[in-house]
C-alpha positions as CSV (number, residue, x, y, z in Angstrom):
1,X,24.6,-126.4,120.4
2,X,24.2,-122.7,119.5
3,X,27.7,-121.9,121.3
4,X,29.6,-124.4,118.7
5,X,29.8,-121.3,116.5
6,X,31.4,-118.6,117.7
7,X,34.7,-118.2,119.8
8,X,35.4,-116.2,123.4
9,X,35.6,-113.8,124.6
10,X,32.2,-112.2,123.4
11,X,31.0,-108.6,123.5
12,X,27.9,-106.4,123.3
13,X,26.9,-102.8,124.3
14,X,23.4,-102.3,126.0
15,X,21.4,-100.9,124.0
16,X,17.4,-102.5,123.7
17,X,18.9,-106.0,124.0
18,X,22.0,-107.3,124.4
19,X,23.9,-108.4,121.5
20,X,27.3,-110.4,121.4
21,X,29.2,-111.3,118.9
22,X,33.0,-113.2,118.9
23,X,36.5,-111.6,118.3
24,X,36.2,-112.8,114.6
25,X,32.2,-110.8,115.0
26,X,30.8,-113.9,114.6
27,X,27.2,-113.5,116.0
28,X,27.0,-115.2,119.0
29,X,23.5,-115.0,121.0
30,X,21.4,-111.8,122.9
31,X,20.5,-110.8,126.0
32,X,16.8,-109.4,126.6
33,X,14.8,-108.3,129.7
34,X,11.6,-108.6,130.4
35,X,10.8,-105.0,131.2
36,X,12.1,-104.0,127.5
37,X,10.5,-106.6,125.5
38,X,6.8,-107.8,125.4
39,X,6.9,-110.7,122.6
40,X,6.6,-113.8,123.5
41,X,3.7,-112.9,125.9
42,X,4.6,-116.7,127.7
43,X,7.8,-115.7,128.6
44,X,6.8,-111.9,129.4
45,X,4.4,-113.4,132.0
46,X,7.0,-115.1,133.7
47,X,9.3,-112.5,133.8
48,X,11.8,-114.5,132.1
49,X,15.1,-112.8,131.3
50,X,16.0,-114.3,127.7
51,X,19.3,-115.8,125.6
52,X,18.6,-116.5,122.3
53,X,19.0,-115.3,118.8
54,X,17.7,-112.4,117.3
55,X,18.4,-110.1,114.4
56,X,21.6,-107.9,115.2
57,X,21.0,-105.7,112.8
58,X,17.5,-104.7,114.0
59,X,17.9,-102.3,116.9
60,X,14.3,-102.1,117.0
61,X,12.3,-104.4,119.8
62,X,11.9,-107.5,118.2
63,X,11.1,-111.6,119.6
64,X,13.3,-113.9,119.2
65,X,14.1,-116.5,116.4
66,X,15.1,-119.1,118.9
67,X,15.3,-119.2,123.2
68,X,18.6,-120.5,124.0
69,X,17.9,-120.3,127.4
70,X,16.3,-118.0,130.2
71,X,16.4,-117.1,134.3
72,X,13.6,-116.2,136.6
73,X,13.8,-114.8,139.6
74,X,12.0,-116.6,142.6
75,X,9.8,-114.2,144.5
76,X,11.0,-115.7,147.7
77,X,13.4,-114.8,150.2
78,X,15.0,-116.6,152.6
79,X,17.3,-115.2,155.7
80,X,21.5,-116.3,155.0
81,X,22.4,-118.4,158.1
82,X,24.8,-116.5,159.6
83,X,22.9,-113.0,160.4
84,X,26.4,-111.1,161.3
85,X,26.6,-111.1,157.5
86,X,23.0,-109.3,156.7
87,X,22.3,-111.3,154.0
88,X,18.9,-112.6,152.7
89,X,19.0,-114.9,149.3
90,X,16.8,-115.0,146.6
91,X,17.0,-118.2,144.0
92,X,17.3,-117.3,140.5
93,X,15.8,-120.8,138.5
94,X,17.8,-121.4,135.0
95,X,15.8,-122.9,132.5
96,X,16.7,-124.5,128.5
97,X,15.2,-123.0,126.0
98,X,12.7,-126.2,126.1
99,X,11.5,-125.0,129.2
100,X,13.2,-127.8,130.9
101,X,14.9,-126.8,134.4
102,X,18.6,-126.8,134.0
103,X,19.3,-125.5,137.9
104,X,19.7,-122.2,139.7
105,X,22.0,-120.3,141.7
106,X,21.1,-118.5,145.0
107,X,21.7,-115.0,144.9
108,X,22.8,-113.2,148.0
109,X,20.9,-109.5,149.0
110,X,21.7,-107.2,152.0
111,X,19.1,-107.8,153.8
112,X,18.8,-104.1,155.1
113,X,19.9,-101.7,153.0
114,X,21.2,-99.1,155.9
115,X,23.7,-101.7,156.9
116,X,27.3,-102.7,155.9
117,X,26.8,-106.5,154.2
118,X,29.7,-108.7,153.0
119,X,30.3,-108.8,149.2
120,X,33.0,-111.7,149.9
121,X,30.2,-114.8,149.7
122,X,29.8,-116.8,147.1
123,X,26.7,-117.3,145.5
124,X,25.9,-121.0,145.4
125,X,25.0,-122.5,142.2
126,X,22.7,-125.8,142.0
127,X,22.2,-128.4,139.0
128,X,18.7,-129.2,138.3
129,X,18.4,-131.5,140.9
130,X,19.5,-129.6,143.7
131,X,23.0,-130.6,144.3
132,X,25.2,-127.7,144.8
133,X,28.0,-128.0,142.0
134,X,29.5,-124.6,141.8
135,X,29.8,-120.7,142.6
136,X,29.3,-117.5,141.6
137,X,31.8,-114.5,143.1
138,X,32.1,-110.9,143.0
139,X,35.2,-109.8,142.9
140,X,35.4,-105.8,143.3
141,X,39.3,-105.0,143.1
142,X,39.6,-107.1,139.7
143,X,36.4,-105.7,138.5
144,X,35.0,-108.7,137.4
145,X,32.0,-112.0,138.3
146,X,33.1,-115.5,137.9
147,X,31.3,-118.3,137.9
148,X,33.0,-121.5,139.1
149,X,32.7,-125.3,139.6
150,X,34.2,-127.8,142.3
151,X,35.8,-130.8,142.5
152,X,34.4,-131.2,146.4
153,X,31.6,-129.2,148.0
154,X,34.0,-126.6,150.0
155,X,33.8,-125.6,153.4
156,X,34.0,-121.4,152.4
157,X,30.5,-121.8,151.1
158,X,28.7,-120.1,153.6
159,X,31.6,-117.7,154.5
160,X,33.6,-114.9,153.0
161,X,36.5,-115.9,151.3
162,X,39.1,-113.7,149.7
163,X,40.6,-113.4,146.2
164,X,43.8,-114.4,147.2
165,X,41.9,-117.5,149.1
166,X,40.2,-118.2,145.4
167,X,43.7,-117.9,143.6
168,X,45.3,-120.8,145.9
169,X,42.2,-122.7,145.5
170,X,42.5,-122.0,141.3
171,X,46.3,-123.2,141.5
172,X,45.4,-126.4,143.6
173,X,42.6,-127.6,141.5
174,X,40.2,-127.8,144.0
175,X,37.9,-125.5,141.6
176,X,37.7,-124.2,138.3
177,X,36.5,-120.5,137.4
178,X,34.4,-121.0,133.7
179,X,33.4,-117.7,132.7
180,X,33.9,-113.7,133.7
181,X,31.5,-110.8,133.6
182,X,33.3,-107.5,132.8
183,X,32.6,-103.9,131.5
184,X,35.1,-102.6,129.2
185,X,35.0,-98.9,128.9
186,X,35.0,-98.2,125.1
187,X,37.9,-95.6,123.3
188,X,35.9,-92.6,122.5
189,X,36.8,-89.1,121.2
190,X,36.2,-86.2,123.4
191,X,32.7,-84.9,121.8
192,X,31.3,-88.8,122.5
193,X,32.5,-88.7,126.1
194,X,30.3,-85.6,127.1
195,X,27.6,-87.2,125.5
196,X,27.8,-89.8,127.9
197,X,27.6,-87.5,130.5
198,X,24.3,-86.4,129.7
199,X,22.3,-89.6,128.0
200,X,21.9,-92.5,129.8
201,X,21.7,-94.2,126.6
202,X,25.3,-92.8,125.4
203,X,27.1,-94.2,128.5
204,X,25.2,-97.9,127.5
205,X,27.0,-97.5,124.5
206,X,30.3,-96.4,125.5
207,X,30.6,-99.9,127.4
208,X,31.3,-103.0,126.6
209,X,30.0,-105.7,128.5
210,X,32.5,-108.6,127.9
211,X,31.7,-112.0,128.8
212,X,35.2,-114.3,129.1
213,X,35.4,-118.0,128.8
214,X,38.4,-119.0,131.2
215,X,37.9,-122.6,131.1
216,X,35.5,-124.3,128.8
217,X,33.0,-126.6,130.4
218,X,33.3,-129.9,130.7
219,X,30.4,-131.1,129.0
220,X,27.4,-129.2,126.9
221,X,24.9,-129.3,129.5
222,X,27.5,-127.5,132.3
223,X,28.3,-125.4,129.7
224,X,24.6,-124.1,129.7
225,X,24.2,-123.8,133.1
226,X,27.7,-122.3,133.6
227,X,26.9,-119.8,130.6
228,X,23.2,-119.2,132.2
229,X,24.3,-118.8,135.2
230,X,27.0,-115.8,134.9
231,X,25.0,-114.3,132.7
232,X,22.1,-114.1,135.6
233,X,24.2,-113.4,138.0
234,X,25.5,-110.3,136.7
235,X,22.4,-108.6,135.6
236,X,20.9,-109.4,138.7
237,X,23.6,-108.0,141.1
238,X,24.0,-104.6,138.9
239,X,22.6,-102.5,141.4
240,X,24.1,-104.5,144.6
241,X,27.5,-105.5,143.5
242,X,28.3,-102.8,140.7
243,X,31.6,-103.0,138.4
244,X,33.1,-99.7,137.9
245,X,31.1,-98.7,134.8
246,X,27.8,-99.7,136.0
């Protein structure tokens, strides 16, 4: 698999797609959105939000050599259970880069925007068959998203848990956090940080978006869909459930 050579953790800096490499800068994989690129026209159609390899070196908009793997975001919306929570969730579908179906985790979005909604929920991820086999969590005060599996469906599921509440858990065994989302802000000199105050483009630059590996999957395809999955569940949430440097 394309993730046998390189070693975490992996960065990249936004600029028109993602591009990580290891701490050895090994070239690892990219990141690209539909709204930046338009080749291949399949996947633009879709919508599809793309891992795979490109050219590092070519800042320019370019398609890939090879699709890793890519998300889509379902259309539909459906109501959380418990309304005091003002949640609606939309199911993000995680696809191999065969176009096979490798699951897809259930984002959570307030459901109306002029309202407090809880941040403490986690985001239930499925394997392609349905079966709910892990979680995705936004944690705030450590400035970081996780993505975890389970040894046992929990009961906190469909409730707000705490990050104290996820450390026991962590300690016990009862579940296993596989990678982190996190923006690293960058050392610059004075003259760069005033540049990020007026282009958009500067303060992409002057981050790092650092993806962690915390505990390596058990088994190539989980790895996939673990690795899919944080990576959709970040971009998707910027807006909603920002990290500091957002």
């Amino acid at each position: 698999m394309f993730f046998d050579n390189f070693q975490f953790p992996i960065e990249g800096i936004v600029q028109k797609q993602v591009h990580f490499s290891d701490i050895n800068h090994n070239y690892a994989f990219s990141f690209a959105s539909p709204f930046i690129y338009e080749e291949p026209k399949k996947y633009k159609d879709m919508n599809a939000f793309l891992i795979g390899k490109y050219n590092p070196f070519n800042q320019n908009l370019q398609p890939p050599e090879e699709i890793y793997a890519y998300f889509i975001i379902n259309p539909k919306k459906h109501d959380f259970p418990n309304r005091r929570f003002n949640l609606k969730q939309q199911m993000i579908d995680l696809y191999s880069g065969n176009d096979e179906k490798i699951g897809s985790i259930g984002v959570l979005f307030p459901k109306h925007r002029f309202f407090g909604f809880s941040t403490k929920i986690p985001h239930v991820l499925y394997n392609r068959i349905g079966d709910p086999v892990g979680f995705s969590l936004y944690q705030p005060k450590l400035r970081r998203k996780s993505i975890f599996s389970f040894r046992d469906i929990p009961e906190f599921l469909k409730t707000e848990i705490s990050d104290d509440a996820i450390l026991e858990l962590e300690q016990k065994g009862e579940i296993k956090r596989h990678f982190t989302y996190e923006l690293i802000q960058r050392e610059t000199d004075w003259r760069k940080k005033l540049e990020t105050l007026f282009s958009t483009e500067k303060k992409a630059e002057s981050i790092l978006n650092q993806i962690i590996m915390n505990q390596k999957p058990e088994s190539e395809e989980q790895f996939l869909l673990m690795l899919t999955g944080i990576i959709a569940f970040f971009w998707t949430t910027v807006i909603e459930y920002p990290l500091n440097e957002n």
